[in-house]
N, C-alpha and C positions, 0 to 999 in steps of 0.2 A: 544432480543438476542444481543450479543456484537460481532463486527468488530472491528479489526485495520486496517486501512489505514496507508499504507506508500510511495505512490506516489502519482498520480492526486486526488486522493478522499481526501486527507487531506485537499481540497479548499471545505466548506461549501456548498458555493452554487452549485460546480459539483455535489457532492454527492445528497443535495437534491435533483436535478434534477430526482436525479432515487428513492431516497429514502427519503422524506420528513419527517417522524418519524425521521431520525438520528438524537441524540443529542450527543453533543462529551462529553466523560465523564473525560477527560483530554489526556496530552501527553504521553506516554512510550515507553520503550525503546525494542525492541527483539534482545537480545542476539546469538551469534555464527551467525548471517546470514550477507549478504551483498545485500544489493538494486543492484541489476543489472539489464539487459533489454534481454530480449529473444525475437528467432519468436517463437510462439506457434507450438504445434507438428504438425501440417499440412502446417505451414508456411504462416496461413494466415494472421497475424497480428502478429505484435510486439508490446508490453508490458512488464511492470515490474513481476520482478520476483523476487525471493530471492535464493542466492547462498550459502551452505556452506560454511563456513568462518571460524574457531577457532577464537574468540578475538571480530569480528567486533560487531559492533552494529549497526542495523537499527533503528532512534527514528520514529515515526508518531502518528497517533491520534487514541484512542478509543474511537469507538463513541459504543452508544446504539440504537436500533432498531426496528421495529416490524417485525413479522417471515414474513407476505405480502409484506413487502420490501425488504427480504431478497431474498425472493423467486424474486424480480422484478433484483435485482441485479442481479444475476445468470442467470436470462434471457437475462441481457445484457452484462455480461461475459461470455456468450455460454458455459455455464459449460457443458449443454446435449451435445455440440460438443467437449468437450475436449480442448477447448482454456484455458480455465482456472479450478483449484477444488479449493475446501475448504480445507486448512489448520489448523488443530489443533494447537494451542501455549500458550504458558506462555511469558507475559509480563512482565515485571519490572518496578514502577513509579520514579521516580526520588525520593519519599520520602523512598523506600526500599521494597516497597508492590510489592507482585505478584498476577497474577490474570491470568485466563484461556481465552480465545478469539479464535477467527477466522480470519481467513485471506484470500487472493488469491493468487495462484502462479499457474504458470506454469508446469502443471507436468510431462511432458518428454516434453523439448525443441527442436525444430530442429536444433537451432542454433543462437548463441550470435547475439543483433543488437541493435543498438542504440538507446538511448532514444526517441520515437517520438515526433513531435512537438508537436502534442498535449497535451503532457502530460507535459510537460516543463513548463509553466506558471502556471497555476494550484498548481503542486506540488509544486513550490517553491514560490507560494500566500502561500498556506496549510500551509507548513513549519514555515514561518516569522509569519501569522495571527495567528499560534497556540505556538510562540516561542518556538519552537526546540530549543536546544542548538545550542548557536553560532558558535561552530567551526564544529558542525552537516550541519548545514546552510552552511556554509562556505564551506564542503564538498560536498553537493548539485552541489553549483553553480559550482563551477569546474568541478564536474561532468557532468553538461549540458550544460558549456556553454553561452554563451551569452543570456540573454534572455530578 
């Protein structure tokens, strides 16, 4: 099954942690959304999320997977509690291909909040180890900050 990451999971080794099957099958980019950070709808955690955007682009990695590690995923996105769902999308690779994938998002937010820390070094290991565009990169880090 194919995932895109586009925060902390873009680091190899988080990912396996839960999902050891992932192999990244290269970078792309998802169109009209924007990497933002939400509390999930009961406010028990904040995480990444994806915001309507006209224009923006989120780049991160697609990786490939088996369905036992998808399922292990979801278990540690609390999908059964609503912290996070699966997202249907179309990708775009930097050489002009699309292709169909999944994703996480937050699907009714309680309310905007800040990148956490934990997600801060990872994502932007993820980001530079899978070269992201540079000024993709660049927007990261401004985004989060010193890290």
């Amino acid at each position: 099954m194919n995932y895109f990451a586009y925060a902390n999971l873009m680091d190899i080794e988080l990912i396996h942690g839960v999902a050891p099957s992932a192999r990244a099958l290269g970078i792309a980019c998802l169109k009209d959304y924007e990497l933002t950070f939400g509390k999930t709808t009961d406010g028990a955690y904040e995480g990444a999320r994806l915001a309507p955007l006209d224009g923006a682009e989120t780049w991160g990695v697609h990786y490939e997977l088996s369905e036992a590690d998808m399922a292990a995923m979801d278990r540690s996105a609390g999908t059964d509690k609503g912290h996070w769902a699966h997202k249907s999308i179309v990708l775009h690779t930097p050489d002009g291909r699309t292709m169909a994938s999944t994703t996480y998002d937050i699907p009714a937010p309680s309310g905007p909040a800040g990148a956490p820390a934990h997600y801060k070094v990872p994502l932007l290991k993820g980001a530079r180890a899978n070269q992201l565009p540079p000024a993709y990169i660049e927007k990261l880090e401004r985004l989060l900050g010193n890290v």
